[in-house]
N, C-alpha and C positions, 0 to 999 in steps of 0.2 A: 275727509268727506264733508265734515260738516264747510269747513271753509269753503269748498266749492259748494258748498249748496246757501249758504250769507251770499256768497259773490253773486250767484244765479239768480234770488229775492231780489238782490239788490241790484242789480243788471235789469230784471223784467220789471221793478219798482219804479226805477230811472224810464225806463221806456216806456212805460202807459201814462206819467205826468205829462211825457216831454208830444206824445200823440195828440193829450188831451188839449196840453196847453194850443198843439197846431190847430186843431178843429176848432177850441174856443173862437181863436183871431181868426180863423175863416166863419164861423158862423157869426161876429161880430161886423167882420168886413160887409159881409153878404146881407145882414141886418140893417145896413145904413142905407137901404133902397128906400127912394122918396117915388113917392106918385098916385096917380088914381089910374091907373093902367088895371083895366082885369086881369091880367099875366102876372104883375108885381104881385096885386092882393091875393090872388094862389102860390105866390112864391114867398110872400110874407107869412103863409096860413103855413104852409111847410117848412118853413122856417122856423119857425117858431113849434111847432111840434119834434121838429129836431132838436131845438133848444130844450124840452122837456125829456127827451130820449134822454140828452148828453148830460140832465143835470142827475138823471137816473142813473147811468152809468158810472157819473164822476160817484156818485154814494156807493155804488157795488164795488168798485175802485177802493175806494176811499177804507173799505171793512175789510177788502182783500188784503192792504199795506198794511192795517193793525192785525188782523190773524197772523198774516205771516211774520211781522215783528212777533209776537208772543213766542210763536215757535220758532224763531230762530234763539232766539230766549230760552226756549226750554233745551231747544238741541245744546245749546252752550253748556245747559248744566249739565247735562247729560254726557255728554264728552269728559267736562272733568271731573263727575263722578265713576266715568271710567277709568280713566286716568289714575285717581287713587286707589279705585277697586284694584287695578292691575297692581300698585305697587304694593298693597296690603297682600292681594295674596303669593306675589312671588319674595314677600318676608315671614310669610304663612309658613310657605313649601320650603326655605329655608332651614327653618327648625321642625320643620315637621319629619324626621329621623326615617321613619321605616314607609312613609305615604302612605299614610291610610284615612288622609284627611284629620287628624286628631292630633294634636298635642299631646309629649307625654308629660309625668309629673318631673321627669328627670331633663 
């Protein structure tokens, strides 16, 4: 579970840079408008408030990729401290004789 849930971060990780990178080079492309045209100067003025949306966006981006790295971080430790809890306690239950959760002295 946790691999499929690394694989899914890192799937939705891959695809929000690779959306952002597309919008950049179109609001880039769309930013090379030259002129005194009133239409261009309301399409530069929106433009350019889009460029402020998307530098917003890349930063809510940007916190989303470091939270979710930490917690895939923590799920990993988490995992193999299951991992050894399980094998401590079925060498627990091993010598544990009568189960009753307690060791004896014998």
């Amino acid at each position: 579970q946790v691999n499929d849930m690394i694989f899914s971060i890192d799937t939705a990780t891959q695809e929000a840079n690779d959306a952002y990178q597309v919008c950049t080079q179109l609001m880039r492309k769309n930013d090379a408008m030259k002129g005194t045209d009133p239409e261009l100067k309301d399409l530069r003025e929106q433009n350019s408030r889009l460029m402020q949306r998307m530098a917003a966006c890349s930063m809510m981006k940007d916190t989303a990729i470091k939270s979710s790295s930490s917690i895939k971080t923590e799920a990993l430790k988490k995992a193999k401290a299951k991992v050894q809890l399980d094998k401590d306690l079925a060498l627990f239950s091993k010598y544990d004789s009568n189960k009753d959760g307690v060791l004896e002295k014998k």
